[in-house]
RODO-2510 file (C-alpha; in nm, 4 decimals, decimal comma):
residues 400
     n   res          X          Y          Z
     1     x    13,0976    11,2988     9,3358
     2     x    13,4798    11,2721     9,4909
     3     x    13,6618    11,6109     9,4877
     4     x    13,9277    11,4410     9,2821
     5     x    13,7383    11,3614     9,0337
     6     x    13,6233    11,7028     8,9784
     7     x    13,9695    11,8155     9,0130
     8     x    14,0917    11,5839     8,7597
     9     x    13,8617    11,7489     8,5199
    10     x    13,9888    12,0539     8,6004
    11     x    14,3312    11,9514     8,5077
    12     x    14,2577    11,7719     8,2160
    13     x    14,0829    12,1096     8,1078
    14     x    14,3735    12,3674     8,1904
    15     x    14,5842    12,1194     7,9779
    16     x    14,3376    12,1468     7,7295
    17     x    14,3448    12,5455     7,7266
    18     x    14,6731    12,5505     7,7522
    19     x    14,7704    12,3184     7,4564
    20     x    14,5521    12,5371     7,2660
    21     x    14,6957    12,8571     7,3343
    22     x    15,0154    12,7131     7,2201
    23     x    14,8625    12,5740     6,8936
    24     x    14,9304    12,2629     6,9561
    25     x    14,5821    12,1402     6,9271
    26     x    14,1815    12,2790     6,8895
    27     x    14,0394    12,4507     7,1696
    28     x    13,7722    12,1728     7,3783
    29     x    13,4664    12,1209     7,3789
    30     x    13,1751    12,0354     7,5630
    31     x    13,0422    11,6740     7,4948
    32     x    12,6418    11,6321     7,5011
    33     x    12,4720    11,4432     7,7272
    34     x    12,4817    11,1075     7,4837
    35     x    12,8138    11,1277     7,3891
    36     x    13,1158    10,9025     7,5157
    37     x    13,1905    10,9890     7,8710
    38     x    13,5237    10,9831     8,0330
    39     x    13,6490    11,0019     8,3925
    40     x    14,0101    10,9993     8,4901
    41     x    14,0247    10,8451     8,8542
    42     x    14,3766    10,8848     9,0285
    43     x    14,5557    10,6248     9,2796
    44     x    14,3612    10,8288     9,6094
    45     x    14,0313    10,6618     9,4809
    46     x    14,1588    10,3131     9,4140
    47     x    14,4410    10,0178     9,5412
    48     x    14,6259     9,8422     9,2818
    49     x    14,8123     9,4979     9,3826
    50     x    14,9543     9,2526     9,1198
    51     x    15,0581     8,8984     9,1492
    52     x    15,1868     8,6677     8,8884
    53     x    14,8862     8,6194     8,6716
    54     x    14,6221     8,9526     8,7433
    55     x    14,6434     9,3260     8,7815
    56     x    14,3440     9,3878     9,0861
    57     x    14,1692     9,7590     9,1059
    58     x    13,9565     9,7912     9,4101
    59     x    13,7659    10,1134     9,3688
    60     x    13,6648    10,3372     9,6681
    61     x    13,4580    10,6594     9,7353
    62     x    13,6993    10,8074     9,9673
    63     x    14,0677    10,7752    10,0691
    64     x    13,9864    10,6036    10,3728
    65     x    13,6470    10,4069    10,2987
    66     x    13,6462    10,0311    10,1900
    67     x    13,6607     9,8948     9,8150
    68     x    13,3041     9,8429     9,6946
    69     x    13,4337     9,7135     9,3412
    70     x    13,7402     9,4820     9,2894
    71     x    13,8477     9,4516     8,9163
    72     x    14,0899     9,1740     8,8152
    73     x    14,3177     9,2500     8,4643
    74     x    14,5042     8,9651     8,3392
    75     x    14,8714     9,0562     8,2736
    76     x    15,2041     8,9209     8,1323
    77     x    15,4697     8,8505     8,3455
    78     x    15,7695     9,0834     8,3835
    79     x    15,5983     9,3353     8,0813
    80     x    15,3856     9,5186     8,3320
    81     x    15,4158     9,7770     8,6505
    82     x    15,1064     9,8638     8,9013
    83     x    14,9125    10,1764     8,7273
    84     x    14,8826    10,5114     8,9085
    85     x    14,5804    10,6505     8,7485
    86     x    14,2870    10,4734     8,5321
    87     x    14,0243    10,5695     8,2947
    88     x    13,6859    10,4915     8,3249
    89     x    13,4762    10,5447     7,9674
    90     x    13,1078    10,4593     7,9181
    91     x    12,9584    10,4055     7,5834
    92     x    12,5933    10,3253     7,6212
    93     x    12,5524    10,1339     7,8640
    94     x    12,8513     9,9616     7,9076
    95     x    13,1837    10,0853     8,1128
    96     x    13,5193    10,0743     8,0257
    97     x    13,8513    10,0636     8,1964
    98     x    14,1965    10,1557     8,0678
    99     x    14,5462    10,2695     8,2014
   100     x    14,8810    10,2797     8,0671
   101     x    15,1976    10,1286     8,2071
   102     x    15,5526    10,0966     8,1579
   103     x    15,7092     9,8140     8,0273
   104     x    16,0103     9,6176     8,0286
   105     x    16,0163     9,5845     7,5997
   106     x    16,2542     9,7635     7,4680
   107     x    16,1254     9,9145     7,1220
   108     x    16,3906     9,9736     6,8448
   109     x    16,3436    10,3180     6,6090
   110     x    16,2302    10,2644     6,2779
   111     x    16,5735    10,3721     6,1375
   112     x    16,7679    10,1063     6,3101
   113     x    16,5057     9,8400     6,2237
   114     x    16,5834     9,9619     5,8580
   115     x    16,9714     9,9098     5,8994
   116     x    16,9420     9,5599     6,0397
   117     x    16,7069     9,4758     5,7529
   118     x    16,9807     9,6578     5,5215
   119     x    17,2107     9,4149     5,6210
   120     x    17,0491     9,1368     5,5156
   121     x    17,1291     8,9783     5,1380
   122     x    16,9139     9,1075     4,8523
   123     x    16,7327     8,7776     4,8211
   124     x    16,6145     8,7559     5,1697
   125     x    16,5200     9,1429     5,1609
   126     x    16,2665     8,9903     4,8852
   127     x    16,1263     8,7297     5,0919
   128     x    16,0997     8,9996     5,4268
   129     x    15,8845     9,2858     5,2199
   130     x    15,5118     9,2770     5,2586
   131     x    15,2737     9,4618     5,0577
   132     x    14,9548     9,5771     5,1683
   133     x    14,6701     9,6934     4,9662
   134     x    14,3517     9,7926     5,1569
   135     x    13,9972     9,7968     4,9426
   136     x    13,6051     9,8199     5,0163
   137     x    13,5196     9,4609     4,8361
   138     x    13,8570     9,2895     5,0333
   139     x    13,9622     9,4753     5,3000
   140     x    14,3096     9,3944     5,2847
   141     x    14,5018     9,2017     5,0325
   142     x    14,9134     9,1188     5,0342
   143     x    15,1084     9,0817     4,8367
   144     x    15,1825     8,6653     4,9032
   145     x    14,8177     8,6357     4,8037
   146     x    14,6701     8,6234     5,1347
   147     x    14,3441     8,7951     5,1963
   148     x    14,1388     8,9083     5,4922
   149     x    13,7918     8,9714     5,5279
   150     x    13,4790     8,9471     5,7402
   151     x    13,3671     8,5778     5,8318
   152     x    13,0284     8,4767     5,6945
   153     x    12,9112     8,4859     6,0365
   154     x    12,9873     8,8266     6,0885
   155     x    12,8335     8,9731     5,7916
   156     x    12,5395     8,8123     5,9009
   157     x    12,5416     9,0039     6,1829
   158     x    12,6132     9,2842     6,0508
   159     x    12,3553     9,2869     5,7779
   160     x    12,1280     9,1598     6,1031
   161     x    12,1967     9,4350     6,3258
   162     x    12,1719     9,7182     6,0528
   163     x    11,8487     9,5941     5,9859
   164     x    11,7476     9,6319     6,3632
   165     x    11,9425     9,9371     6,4483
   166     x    11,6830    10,1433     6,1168
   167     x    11,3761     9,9789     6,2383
   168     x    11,4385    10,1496     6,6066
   169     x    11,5515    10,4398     6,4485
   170     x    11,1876    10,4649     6,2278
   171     x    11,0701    10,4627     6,5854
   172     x    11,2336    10,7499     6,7321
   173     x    11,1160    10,9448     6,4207
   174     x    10,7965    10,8711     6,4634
   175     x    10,7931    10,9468     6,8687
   176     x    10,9821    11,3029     6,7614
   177     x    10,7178    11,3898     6,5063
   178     x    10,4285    11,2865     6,7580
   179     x    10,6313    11,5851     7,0123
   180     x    10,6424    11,8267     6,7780
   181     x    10,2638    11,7944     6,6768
   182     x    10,1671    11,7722     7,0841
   183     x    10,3803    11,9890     7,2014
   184     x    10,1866    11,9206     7,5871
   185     x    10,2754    11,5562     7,5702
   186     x    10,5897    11,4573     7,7889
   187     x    10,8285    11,2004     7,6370
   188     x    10,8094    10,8579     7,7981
   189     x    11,0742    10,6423     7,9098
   190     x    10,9805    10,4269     7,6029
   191     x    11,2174    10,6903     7,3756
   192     x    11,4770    10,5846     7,5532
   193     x    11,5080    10,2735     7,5667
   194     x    11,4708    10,2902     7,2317
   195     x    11,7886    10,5119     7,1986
   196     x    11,9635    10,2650     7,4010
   197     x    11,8763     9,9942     7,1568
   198     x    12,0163    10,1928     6,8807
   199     x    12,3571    10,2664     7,0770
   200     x    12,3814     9,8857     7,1875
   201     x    12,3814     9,7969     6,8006
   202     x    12,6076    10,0669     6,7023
   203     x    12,8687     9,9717     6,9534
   204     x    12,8179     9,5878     6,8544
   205     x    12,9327     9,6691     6,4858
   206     x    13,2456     9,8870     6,5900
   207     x    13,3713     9,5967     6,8201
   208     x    13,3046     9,4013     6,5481
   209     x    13,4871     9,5460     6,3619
   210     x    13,7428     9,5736     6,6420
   211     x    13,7635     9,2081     6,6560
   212     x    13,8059     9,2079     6,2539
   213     x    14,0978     9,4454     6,2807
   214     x    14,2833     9,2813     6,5749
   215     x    14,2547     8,9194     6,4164
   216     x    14,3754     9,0090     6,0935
   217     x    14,6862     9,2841     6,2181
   218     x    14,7887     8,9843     6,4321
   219     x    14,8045     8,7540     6,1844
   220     x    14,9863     8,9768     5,9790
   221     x    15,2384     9,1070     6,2390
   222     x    15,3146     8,7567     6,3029
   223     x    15,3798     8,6737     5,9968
   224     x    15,7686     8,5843     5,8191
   225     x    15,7945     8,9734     5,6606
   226     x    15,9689     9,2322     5,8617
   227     x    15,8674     9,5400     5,6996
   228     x    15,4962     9,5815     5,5785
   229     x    15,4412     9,8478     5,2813
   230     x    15,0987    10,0069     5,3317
   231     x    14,8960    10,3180     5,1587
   232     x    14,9005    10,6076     5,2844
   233     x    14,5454    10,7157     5,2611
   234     x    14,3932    11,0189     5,3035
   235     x    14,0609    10,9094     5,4812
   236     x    13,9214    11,1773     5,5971
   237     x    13,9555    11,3311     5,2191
   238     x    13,8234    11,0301     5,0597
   239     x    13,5091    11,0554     5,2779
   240     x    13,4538    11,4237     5,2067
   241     x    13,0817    11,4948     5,0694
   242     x    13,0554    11,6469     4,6977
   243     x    13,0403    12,0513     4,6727
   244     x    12,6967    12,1090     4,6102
   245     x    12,6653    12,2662     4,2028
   246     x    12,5042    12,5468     4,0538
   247     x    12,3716    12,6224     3,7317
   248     x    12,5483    13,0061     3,7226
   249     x    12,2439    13,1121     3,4528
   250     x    11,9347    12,9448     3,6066
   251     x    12,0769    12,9401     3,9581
   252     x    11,8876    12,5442     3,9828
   253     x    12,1008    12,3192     4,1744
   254     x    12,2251    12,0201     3,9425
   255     x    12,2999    11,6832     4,0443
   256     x    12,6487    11,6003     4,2036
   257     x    12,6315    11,2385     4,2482
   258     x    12,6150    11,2909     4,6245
   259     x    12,3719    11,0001     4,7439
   260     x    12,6428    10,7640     4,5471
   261     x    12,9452    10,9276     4,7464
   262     x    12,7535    10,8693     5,0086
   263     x    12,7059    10,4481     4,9709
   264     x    13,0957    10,4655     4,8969
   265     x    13,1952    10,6847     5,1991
   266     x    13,0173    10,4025     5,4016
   267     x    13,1662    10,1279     5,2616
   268     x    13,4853    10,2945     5,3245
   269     x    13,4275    10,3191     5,7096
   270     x    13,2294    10,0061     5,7092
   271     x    13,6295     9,8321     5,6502
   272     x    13,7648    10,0681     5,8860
   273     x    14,1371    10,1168     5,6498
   274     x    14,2530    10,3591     5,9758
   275     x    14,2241    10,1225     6,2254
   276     x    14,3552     9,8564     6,0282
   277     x    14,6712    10,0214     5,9921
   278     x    14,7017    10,1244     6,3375
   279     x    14,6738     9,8004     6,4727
   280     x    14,9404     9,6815     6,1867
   281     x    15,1712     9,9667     6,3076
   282     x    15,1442     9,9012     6,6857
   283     x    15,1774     9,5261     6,6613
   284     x    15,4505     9,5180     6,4415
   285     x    15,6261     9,7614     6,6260
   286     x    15,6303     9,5413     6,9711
   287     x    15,7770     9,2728     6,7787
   288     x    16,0724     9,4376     6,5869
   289     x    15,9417     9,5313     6,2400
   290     x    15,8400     9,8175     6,0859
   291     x    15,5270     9,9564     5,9107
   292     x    15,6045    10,2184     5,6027
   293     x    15,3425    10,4387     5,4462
   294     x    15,3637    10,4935     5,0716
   295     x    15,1519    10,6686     4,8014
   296     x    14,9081    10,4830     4,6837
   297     x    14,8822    10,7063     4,3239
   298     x    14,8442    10,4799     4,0162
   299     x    14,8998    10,1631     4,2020
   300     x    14,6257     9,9852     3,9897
   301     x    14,7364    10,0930     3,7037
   302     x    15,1339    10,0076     3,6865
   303     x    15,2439     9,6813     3,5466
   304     x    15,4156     9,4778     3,8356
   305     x    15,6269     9,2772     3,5751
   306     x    15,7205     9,5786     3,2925
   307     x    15,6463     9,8781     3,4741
   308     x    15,3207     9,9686     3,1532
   309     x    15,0780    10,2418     3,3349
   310     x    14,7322    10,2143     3,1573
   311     x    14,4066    10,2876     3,3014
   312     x    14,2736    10,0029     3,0960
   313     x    14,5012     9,7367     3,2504
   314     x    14,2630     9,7269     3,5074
   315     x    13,9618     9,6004     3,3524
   316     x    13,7417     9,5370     3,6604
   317     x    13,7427     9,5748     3,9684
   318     x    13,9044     9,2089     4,0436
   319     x    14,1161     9,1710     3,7513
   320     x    14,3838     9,3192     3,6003
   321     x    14,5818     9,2401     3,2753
   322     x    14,8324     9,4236     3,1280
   323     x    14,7878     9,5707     2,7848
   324     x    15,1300     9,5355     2,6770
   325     x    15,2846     9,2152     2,8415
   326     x    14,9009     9,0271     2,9240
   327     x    15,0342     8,9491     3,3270
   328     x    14,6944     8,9015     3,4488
   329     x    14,6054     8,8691     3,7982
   330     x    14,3896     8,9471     4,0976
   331     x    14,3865     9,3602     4,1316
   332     x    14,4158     9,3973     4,4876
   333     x    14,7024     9,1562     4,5320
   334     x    14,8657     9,3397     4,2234
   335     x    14,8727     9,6620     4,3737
   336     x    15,0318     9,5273     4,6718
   337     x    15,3303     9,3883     4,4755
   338     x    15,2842     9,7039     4,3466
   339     x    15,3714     9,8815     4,6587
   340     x    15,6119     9,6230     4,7653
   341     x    15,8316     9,6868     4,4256
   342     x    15,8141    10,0256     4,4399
   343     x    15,9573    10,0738     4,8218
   344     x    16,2206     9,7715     4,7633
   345     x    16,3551    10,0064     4,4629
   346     x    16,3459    10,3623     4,6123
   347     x    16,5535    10,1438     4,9264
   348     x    16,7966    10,0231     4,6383
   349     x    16,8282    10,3625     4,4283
   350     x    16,9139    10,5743     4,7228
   351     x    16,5747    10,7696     4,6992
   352     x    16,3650    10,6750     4,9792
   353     x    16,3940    10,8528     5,3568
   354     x    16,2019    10,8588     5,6478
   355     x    15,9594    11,2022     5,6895
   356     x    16,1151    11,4203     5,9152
   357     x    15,8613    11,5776     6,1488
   358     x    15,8761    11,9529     6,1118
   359     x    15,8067    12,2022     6,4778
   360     x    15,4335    12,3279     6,4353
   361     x    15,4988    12,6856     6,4145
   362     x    15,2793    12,8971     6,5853
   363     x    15,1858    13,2365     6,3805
   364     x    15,1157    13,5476     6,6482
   365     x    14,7508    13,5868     6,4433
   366     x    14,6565    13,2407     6,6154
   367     x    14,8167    13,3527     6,9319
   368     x    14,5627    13,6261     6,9419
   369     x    14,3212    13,4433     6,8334
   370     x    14,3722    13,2208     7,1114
   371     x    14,3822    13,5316     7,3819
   372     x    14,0850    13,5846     7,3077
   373     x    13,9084    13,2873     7,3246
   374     x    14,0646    13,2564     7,6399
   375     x    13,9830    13,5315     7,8047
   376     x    13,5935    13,4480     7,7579
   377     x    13,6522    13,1617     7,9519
   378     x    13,7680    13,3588     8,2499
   379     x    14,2056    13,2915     8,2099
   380     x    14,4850    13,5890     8,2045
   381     x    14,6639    13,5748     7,9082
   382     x    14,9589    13,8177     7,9026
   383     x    15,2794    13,8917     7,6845
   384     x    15,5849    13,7118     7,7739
   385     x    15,9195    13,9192     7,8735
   386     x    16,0624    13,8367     7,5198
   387     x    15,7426    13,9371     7,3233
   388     x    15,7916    13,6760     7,1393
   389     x    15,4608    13,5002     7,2567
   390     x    15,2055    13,4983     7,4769
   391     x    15,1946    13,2769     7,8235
   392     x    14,9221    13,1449     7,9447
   393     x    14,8305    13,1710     8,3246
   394     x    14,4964    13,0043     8,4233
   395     x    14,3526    13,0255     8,7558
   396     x    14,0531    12,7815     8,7993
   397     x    13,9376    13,0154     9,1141
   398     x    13,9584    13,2976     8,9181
   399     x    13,7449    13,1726     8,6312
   400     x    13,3738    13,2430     8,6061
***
């Protein structure tokens, strides 16, 4: 292996430490042996040139030693500069490649998009307004009555590789029991080409999903609406699994409905709602708009037309009629106009801002805390002069 590889790993993991010991983020961890790996390769290992139409990489062992792989990236003309450092990821057994550059777009702050859409007339602010309501049945609806989902081809596929991806993993089941019972017997090669199987499907549905997600932000970044209203979803709450329960007199464990939390957690990733948005936020952002995140609280239950909140307006889980005026209409693209009224209002009424992001402050219990996690993995951690804090100083010689 190059020495700058291993000193780029180095780096990466003083950063790590360091960010840590701040409390900026959690301390790192060692991946396993079958987990994503990463390698950052800097401009010593590698020549960049660009022309008009490609980006070319031609990888080398050494400084001085020839290329022995030449890479060609397609690029856009005048939006991108020669990259000083790449990353190469492997998932299964496929490789990756991916740098960052600067360039020459110019992006505009969400508060000055707002003013320029402020300054439009109160019917065209109407027709620029996009809500957008994401679901497990449709994974997103708007609020024009446009809907995305999964081609019939790709559910197919889906269902197909699913199907696949349990068979192989019946087999690796089996060929664990069959080690535990024979302890003597080695493990053949056939295990893992097995496991290999099962990554290659897994990584087949998440680009497919990929592909999903970039067709359908595109299409909506693209579209006539300058600001998109979205929910802002807690995912990672609404995937929790159920506290277990306990009887407190016979101390029996009662049911907690957590095999049906667990179908609807997995329909919820299946749509992938986070990386939906993300490609919404990114896209729009390159092209002017704006992407705003609103609560997504009761959304299925208010009245578009007179405002009525019922839980029984919503009578299925595709149709909604209100009890006191009878609008009836789809329920996903209802709760997008939803969210579309209720932003163009709080604009109008003075009442909506943009969330100010606060300075993580950093108690002196975590600073502790974080001296002495350090100083297991071999760093000097000392006071500063003001007391205020602690400083890190890491020495990668001096670590054992």
């Amino acid at each position: 292996m190059p020495s700058q590889i291993r000193r780029n790993a180095a780096s990466k993991y003083v950063e790590a430490i360091t960010a840590f010991i701040r409390g900026v983020r959690k301390a790192p961890n060692f991946k396993g042996a079958h987990a994503n790996r990463i390698c950052v390769v800097t401009k010593e290992l590698f020549n960049a040139t660009m022309d008009e139409y490609f980006t070319r990489l031609c990888f080398k062992k050494t400084e001085k030693s020839r290329p022995f792989c030449t890479l060609k990236v397609p690029n856009k003309p005048g939006q991108m500069s020669v990259p000083s450092m790449v990353t190469i990821s492997r998932q299964g057994k496929r490789f990756w490649i991916s740098f960052s550059f600067d360039t020459a777009i110019v992006l505009r702050s969400p508060k000055e998009i707002l003013a320029i859409f402020q300054s439009y007339p109160a019917a065209q602010q109407e027709a620029l307004v996009l809500g957008m309501d994401v679901g497990v049945v449709k994974p997103v609806a708007l609020s024009n009555g446009v809907d995305f989902d999964f081609t019939p081809e790709e559910k197919k596929a889906l269902e197909k590789n699913e199907r696949s991806r349990l068979k192989y993993q019946v087999k690796m089941a089996r060929q664990r029991e069959h080690a535990k019972k024979h302890p003597g017997a080695r493990s053949s090669n056939q295990y893992k080409k097995i496991q290999a199987k099962v990554a290659a499907r897994y990584a087949y549905n998440t680009n497919l999903r990929k592909n999903m997600a970039h067709r359908t932000s595109k299409e909506i970044a693209e579209s006539e609406a300058m600001v998109v209203i979205a929910e802002d979803l807690q995912i990672k709450n609404l995937t929790k699994r159920p506290q277990a329960k306990q009887d407190p007199v016979t101390q029996k464990w009662l049911p907690n409905g957590a095999r049906a939390k667990a179908g609807l957690n997995k329909a919820i990733l299946h749509v992938a709602w986070g990386r939906m948005i993300l490609y919404v936020e990114y896209k729009l952002q390159e092209r002017g708009k704006l992407l705003i995140k609103r609560p997504a609280a009761y959304s299925s239950q208010d009245c578009v037309i007179c405002d009525h909140r019922d839980a029984g307006n919503r009578k299925t889980q595709s149709e909604f009629c209100c009890l006191q005026c009878g609008h009836a209409e789809n329920a996903d693209t209802h709760a997008a106009q939803v969210l579309k009224k209720r932003w163009i209002r709080d604009l109008h009424t003075g009442t909506f801002s943009f969330k100010e992001k606060t300075a993580k402050k950093i108690t002196r219990r975590k600073l502790a805390a974080a001296r002495i996690a350090v100083s297991v993995c071999g760093a000097e951690v000392k006071p500063d002069s003001s007391g205020a804090g602690y400083e890190a100083e890491i020495s990668m010689a001096q670590a054992h």
